[in-house]
MIBANU-148605 format. One line per 4 residues: number of its first residue (from 1); their letters; for each residue x, y, z of N, C-alpha, C. Coordinates in steps of 0.2 Angstrom, whole numbers. Atoms other than C-alpha are relative to their C-alpha. Example, Ala and Ser with C-alpha at 12.3 -4.5 7.8 and 13.67 -1.06 7.14 Angstrom:
REM residues 2
1	as	4,-6,0,62,-22,39,4,6,0  -4,-6,-1,68,-5,36,-4,5,3
END
This chain:
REM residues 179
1	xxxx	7,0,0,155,185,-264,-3,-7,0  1,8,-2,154,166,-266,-2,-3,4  1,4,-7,159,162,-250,-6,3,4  4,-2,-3,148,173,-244,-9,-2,-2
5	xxxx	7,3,2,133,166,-252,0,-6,3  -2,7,-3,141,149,-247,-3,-1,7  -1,2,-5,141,151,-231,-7,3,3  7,0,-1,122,160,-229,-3,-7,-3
9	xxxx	6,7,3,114,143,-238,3,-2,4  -2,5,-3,126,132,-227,-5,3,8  4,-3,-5,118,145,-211,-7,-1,1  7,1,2,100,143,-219,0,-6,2
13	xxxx	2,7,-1,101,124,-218,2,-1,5  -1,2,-8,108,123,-201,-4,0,5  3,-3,-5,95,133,-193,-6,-3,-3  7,1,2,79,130,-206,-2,-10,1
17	xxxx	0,7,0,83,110,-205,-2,-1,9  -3,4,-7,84,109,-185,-9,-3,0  5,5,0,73,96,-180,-5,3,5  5,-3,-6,55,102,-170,-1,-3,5
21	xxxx	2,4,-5,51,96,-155,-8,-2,2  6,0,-2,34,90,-153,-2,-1,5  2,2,-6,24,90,-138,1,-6,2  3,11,1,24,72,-131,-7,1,4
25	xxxx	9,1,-2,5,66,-127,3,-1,7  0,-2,-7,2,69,-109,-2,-10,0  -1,8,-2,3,51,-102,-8,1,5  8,1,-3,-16,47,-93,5,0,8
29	xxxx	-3,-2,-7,-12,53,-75,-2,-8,6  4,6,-5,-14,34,-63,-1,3,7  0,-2,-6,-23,39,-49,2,-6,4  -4,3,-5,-13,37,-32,-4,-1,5
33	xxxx	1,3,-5,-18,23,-21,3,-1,6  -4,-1,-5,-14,26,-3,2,-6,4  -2,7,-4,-5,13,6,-3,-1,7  1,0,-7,-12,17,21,-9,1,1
37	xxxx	9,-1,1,-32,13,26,-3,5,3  5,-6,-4,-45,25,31,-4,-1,-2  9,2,-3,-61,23,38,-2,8,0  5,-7,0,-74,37,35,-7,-3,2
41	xxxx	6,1,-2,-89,37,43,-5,6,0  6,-5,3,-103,49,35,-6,1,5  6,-2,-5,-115,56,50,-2,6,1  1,-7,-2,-124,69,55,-1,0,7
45	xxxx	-1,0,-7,-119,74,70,-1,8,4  2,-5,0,-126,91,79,4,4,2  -5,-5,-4,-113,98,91,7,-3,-3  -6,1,3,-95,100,88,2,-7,5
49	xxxx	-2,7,-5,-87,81,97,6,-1,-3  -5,4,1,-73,71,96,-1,-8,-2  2,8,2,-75,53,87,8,-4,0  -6,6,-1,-63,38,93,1,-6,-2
53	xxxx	2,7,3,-59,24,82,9,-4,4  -5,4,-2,-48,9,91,1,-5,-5  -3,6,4,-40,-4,83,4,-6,2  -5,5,-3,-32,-21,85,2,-1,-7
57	xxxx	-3,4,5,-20,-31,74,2,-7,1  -1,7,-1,-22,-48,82,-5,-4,0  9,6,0,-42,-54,79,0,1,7  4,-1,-8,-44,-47,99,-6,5,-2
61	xxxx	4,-8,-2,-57,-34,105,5,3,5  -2,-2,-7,-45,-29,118,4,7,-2  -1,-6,-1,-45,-12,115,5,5,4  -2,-7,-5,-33,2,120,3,4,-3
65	xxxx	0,-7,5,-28,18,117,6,0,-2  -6,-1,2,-10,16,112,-3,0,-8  0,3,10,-19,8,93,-8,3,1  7,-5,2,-33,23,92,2,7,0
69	xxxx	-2,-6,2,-35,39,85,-6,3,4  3,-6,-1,-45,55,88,-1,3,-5  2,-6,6,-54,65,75,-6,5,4  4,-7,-2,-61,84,82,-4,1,-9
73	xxxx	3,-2,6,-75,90,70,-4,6,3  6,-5,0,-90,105,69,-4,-4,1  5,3,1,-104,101,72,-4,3,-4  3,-4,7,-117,102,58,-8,-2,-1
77	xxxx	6,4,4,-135,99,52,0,-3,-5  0,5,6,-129,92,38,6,-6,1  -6,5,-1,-119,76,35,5,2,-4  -6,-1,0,-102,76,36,4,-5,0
81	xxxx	-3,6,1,-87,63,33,5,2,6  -4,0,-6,-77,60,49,7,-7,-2  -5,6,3,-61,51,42,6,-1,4  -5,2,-1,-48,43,50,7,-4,-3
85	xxxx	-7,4,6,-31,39,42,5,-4,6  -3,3,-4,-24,26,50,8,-2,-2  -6,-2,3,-3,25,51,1,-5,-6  -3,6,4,6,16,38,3,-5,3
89	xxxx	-1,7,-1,8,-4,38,-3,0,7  3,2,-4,-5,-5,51,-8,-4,-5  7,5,0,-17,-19,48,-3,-3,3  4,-2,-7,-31,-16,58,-6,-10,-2
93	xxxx	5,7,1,-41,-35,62,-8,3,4  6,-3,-3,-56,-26,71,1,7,1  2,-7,-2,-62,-8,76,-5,1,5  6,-4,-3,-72,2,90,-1,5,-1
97	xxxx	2,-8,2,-81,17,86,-5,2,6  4,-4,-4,-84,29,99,-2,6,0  1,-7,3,-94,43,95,-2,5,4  -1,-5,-3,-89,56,106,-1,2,10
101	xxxx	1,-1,-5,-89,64,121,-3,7,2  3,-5,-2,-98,79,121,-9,-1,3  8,1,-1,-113,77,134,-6,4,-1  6,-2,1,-124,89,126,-1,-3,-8
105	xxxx	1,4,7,-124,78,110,-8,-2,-2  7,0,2,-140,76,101,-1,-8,-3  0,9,1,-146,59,93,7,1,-7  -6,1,7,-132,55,77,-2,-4,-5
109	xxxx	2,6,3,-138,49,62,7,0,-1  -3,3,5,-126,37,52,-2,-2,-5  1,2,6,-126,37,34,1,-4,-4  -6,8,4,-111,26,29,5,1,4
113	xxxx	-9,4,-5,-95,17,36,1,-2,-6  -4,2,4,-82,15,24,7,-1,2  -8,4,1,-65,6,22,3,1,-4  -7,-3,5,-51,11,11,5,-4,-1
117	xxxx	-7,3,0,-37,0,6,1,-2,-5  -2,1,5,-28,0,-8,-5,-1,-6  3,-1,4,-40,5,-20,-7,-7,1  4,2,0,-52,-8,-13,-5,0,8
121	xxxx	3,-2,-3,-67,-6,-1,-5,-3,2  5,1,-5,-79,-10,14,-6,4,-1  3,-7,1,-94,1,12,-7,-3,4  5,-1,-2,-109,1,22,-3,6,2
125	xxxx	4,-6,1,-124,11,19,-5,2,5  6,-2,-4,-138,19,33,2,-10,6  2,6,-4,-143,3,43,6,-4,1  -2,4,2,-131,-8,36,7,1,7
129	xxxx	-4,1,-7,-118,-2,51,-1,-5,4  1,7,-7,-125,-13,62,1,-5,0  -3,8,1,-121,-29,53,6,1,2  -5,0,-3,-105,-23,57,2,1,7
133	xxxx	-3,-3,-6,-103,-14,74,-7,-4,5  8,2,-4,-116,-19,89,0,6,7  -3,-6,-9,-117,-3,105,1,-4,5  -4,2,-7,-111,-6,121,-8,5,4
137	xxxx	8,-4,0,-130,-4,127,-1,4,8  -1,-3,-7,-124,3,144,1,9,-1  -1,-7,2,-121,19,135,-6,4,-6  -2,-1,8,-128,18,118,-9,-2,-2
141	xxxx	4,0,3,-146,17,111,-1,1,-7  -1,-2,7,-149,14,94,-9,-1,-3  4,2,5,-164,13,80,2,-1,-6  -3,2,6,-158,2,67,-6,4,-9
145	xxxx	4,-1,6,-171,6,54,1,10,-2  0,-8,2,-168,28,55,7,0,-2  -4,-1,-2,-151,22,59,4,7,4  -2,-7,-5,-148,34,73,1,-6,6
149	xxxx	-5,1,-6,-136,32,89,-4,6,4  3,-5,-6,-144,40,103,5,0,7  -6,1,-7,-131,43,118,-7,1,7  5,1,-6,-140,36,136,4,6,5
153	xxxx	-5,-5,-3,-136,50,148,-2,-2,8  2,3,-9,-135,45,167,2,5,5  -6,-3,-5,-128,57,180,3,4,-2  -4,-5,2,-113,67,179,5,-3,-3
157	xxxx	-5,6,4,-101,52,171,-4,0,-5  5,4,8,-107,53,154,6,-2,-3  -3,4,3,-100,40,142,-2,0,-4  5,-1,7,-104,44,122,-1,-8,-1
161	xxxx	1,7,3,-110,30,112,7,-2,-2  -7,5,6,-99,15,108,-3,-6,-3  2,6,3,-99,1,96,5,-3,-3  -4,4,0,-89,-15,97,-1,-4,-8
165	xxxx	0,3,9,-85,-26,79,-4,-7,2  3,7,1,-98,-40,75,7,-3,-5  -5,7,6,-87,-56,67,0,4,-7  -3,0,10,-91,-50,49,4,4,1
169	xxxx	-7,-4,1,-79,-35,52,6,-3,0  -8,2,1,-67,-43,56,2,-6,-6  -1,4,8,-70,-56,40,0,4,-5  2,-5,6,-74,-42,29,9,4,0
173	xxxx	-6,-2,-1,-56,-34,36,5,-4,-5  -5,6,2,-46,-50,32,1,0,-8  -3,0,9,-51,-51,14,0,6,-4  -1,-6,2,-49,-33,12,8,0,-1
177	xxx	-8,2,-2,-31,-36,19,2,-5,-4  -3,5,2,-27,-50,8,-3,0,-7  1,-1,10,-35,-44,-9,-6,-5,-2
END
């Protein structure tokens, strides 16, 4: 009977001793910074189009389509963000932004152009685009003050609005790129 008491108290303390586990504190989650930039451009644009953003990585303008993307979107009365994720390890020294090709396009406001990289940021707000970009006025009408892109319509050849990089982009790039 001894041992049988014996060996229930040695049972008790094996089991009633065991160490508890406590939760461990949930660790503060770091938001993850993407390695890769991306340009958004915030407009309102009316019919469904397709928006063209080029790139170089040499300080040229010499655009082509091998270092450019394509974004399809809805069209909306309301502004919308039109984001382009550029590949990884590309760093872009200039950009063109062509906005679209659908020739029944309506005027486009421009809200913002933003830049992305590595948790630090370009951002231009309404007007401020055009210290950046300048159109290619063969196509392209603008009113800087509404900030509206007006597409020129000619003929049966239409050509949406385009807009080449003033110098600050491509200074504003650099020291995005370099921290």
């Amino acid at each position: 009977m001894k041992s049988k008491f014996l060996l229930l108290i040695v049972a008790f303390t094996v089991f009633a001793c065991k160490e508890e586990k406590k939760p461990e504190a949930a660790e503060p989650q770091k938001e993850e910074v993407s390695q890769t930039m991306v340009v958004t451009l915030n407009a309102t644009v009316k019919k469904d189009d397709s928006f063209h953003l080029f790139y170089t990585e040499d300080n040229s303008i010499n655009f082509d389509e091998k270092q450019s993307m394509w974004v399809e979107f809805k069209g909306s009365d309301s502004a919308q963000d039109i984001v382009f994720k550029l590949p990884e390890d590309v760093l872009p020294t200039n950009f063109r932004l062509d906005f679209g090709l659908n020739k029944d396009q309506e005027d486009i406001v421009v809200n913002n152009f933003r830049v992305d990289y590595l948790g630090k940021t370009i951002d231009a707000k309404g007007p401020e685009f055009f210290t950046y970009f300048y159109p290619n006025e063969q196509c392209t009408k603008v009113d800087i003050t509404k900030s509206l892109v007006m597409p020129i319509k000619k003929g049966a050849d239409y050509i949406g609005p385009m807009f080449y990089p003033q110098t600050v982009l491509n200074t504003k790039l650099s020291e995005l790129v370099k921290g």
